[in-house]
N, C-alpha and C positions, 0 to 999 in steps of 0.2 A: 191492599198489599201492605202490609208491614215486615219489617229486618227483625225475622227469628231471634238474632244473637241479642240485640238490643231492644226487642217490645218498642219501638218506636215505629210511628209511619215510613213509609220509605217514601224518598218524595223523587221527583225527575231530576236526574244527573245536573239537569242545567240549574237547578234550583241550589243545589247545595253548595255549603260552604266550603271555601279551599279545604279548611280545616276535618271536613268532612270526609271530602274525597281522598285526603292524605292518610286520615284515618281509613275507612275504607281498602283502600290501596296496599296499605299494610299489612292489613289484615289478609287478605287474598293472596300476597305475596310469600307470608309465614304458610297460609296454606298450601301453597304451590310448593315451597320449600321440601315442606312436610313428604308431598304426595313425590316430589322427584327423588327424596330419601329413600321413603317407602321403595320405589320402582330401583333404583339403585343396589338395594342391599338384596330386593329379588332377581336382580343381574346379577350380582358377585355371588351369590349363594348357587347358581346355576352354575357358573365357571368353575368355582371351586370341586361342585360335584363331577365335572370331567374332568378336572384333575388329579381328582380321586380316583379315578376308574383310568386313566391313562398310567397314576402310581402301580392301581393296582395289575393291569397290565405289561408291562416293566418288572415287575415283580414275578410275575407267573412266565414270562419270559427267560427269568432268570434263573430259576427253578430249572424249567427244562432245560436252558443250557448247561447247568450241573448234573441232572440225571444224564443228556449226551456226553460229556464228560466220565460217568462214569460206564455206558454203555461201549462208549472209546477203550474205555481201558481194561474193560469184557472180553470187548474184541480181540485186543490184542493177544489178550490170554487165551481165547480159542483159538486164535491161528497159527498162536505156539504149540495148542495142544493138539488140535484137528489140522490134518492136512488142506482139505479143502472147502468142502460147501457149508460147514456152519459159518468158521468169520465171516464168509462173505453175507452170509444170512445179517450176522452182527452189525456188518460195517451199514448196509440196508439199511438197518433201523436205527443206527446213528443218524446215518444222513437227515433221514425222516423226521426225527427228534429235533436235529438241530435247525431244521425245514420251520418247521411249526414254531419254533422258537423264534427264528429268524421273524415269520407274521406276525406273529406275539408282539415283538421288538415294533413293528410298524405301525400296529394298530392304537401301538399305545403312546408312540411316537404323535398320530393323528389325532387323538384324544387332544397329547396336552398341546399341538400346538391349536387346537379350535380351544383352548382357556385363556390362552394368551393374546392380547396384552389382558390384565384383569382390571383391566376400565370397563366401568360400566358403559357401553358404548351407546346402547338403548337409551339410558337416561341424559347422558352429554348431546344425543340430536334433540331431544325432549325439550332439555330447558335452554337449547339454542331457538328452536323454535319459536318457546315461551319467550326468551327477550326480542326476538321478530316480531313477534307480534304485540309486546308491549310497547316497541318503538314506536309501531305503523300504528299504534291507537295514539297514542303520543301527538305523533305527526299531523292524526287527524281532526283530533281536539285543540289542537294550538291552531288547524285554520277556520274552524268554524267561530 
């Protein structure tokens, strides 16, 4: 068995020197570091992408409720011109308009609040774990 990184024998944990193991320890810590970054910036790239899609909902939201706006003001102009069954036809697909809009408005409502908070949350139980269990190794080497 030899340590890849350094071409040297690797010898049993109980065998090495403080200076060794502090080395060592380092090293695997910088790694950890690394890998919880990694796992981080694939959590906020994820949140951000439903925040995107919640903007972009909200948005299409808001569209429709300007086209109902201007099917409102449609309406109103056939029911000054028609007596009867077109506005009401009009006011129908107002409603409907502002119906779907209204969804629109929730969906995208539901979006952003699954991005928020934009803590990586995945990676904060990660490297809580990781210091749990660099305690309890700790803990266990200080009584043998």
């Amino acid at each position: 068995m030899a340590d890849v990184a350094h071409e040297v024998p690797a010898r049993p944990i109980a065998e090495q020197s403080t200076a060794e193991l502090v080395q060592r320890a380092s090293e695997q810590l910088s790694r950890l570091v690394r890998d919880e970054m990694t796992l981080a910036k694939a959590e906020l790239a994820e949140k951000g992408k439903r925040a995107g899609i919640g903007a972009g909902l909200f948005g299409g939201a808001g569209v429709l409720a300007a086209y109902g706006v201007g099917a409102l003001i449609a309406t109103v102009v056939i029911a000054l011109d028609l007596i009867l069954p077109l506005w009401l036809a009009a006011l129908i697909v107002t409603v409907v308009i502002f119906g779907v809009a209204g969804v629109l408005a929730l969906l995208g409502k539901g979006q952003l609040s699954r991005a928020v908070p934009p803590e990586p949350q995945s990676a904060i139980q990660s490297v809580k774990a990781d210091v749990d269990e660099v305690k309890h190794a700790v803990k266990e080497r200080s009584r043998a």
